[in-house]
N, C-alpha and C positions, 0 to 999 in steps of 0.2 A: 765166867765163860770167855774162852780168846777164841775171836772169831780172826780171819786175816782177809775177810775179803768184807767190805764195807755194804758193797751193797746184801751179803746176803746178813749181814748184824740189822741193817735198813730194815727189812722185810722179816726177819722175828721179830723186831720191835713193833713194828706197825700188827703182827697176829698175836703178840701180847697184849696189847693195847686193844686192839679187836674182842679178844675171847675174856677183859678186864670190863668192857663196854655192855658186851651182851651179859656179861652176867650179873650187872649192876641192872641193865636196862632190858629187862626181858620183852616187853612191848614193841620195843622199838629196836633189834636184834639188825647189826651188820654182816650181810653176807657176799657172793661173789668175790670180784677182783677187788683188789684196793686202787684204789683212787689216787689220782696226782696229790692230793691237799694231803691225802692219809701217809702217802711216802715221803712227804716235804718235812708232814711233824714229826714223823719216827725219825729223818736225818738230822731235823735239829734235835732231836731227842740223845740221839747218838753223840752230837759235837758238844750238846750240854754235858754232858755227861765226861767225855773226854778233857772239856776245859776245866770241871772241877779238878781231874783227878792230874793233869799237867799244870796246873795254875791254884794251885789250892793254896797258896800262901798269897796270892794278888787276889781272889774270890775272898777269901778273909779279910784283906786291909781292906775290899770296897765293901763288902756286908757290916763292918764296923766303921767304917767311913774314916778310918783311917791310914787311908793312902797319901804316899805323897804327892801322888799327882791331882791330888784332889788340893791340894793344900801348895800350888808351886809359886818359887819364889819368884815375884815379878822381874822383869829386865829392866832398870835402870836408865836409860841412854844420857850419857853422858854429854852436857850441853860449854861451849867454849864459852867464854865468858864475854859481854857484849861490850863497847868500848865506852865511858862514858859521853860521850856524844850522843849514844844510843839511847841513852836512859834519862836524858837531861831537859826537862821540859823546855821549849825552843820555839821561836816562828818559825812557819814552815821555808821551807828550803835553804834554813839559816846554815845549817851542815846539811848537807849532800855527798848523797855516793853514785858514782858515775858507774856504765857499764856498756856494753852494746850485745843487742841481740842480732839474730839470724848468722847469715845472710839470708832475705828473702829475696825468692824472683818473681818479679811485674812484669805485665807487658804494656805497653802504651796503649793501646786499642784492641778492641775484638775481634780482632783479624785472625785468619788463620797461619799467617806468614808474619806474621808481630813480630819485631822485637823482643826479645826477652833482657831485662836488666835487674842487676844486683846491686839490692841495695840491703843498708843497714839500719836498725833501730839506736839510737843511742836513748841510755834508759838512766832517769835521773829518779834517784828517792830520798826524799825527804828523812833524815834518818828519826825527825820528834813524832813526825804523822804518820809517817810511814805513806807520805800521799806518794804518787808517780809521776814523773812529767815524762811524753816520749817525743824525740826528734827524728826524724828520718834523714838518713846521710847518704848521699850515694858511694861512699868506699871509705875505704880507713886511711885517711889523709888528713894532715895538722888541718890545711886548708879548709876543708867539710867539717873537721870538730869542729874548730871555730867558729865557722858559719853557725852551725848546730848550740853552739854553749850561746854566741849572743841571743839567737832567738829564745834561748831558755831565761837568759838575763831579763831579756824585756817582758816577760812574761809574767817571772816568779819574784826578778830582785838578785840583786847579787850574793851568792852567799859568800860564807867567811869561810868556811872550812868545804875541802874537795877530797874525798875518800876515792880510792879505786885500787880494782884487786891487779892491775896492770897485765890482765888477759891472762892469767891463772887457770879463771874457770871458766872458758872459751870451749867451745864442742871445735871448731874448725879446726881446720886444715893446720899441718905446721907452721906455714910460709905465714898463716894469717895473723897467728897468735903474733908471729914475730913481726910481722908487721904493725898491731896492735901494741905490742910491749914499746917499738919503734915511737908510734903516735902519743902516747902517754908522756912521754919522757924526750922528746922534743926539745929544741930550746925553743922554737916559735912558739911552740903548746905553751909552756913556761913564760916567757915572755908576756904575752896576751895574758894570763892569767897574772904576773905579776902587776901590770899595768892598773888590772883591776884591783889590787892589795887581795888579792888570793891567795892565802896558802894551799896546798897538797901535800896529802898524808896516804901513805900506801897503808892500807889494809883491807881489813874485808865489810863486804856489801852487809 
């Protein structure tokens, strides 16, 4: 039977289903109007029906369980390969990889007329422990790192090797990165770190 109009396929299916009811269940006989529940199952009665007869080769691979999407092949993600520093059992902060977070804004007091001030996190990790050490710098200046790296020195110990991605993977601004790429590569930065027999190796955190 082609019907073209949906709801009236809805409503024989629901007085098929009706006069299938009563004549199975004569005690308990449906009559009057049909009911929301009773045109909800004849619609899904109807769409069952429709997805056998448009979908009858995907209804077969799931009733045999052999779909492919039942069976999909996992994704992979491809991992870059870590540097042996990374993987090298070490004391902690023996290799370190530098980086700086934010910019965050402070204000000095709880005022409503405060100051507001920009600062930075400079963020050291341990690459054996993966432990963290954080310094707080007020801008990206040789002068503040250095500040920033002795107080990491007296803390942790000097290490031997200095990783960093030389502002790469920075969110900021243009001006900052470049003023970071700037800071890294310093000859004061250099300097001061020579003095301590530190070397630096550009790569990643």
């Amino acid at each position: 039977m082609r019907l073209s109009c949906l709801t009236r396929m809805q409503r024989i299916l629901a007085y098929c289903r009706r006069f299938a009811h009563n004549a199975r269940h004569s005690s308990s006989r449906l009559t009057g109007y049909h009911s929301a529940a009773q045109l909800q199952r004849a619609l899904m009665g109807v769409v069952h029906q429709e997805q056998l007869i448009s979908f009858a080769e995907e209804c077969k691979e799931a009733s045999q369980s052999s779909s492919r999407h039942r069976r999909p092949t996992p994704i992979i993600q491809p991992l870059s390969n870590l540097p042996p520093e990374g993987i090298t059992a070490a004391s902690a902060f023996l290799t370190t990889g530098v980086d700086y977070a934010g910019p965050f804004f402070i204000t000095s007091a709880r005022l409503r007329d405060a100051a507001v001030t920009k600062t930075y996190l400079v963020v050291f990790i341990c690459f054996a422990t993966k432990a963290v050490h954080f310094e707080v710098a007020s801008k990206l200046s040789s002068a503040i790192f250095i500040v920033a790296y002795r107080r990491f020195i007296a803390r942790r110990g000097h290490p031997t090797v200095i990783f960093s991605d030389n502002g790469t993977n920075f969110v900021g601004a243009h001006h900052e990165l470049r003023d970071l790429s700037r800071l890294l590569g310093s000859p004061k930065h250099q300097q001061s770190l020579s003095a301590a027999d530190v070397r630096t190796s550009s790569g990643l955190l």
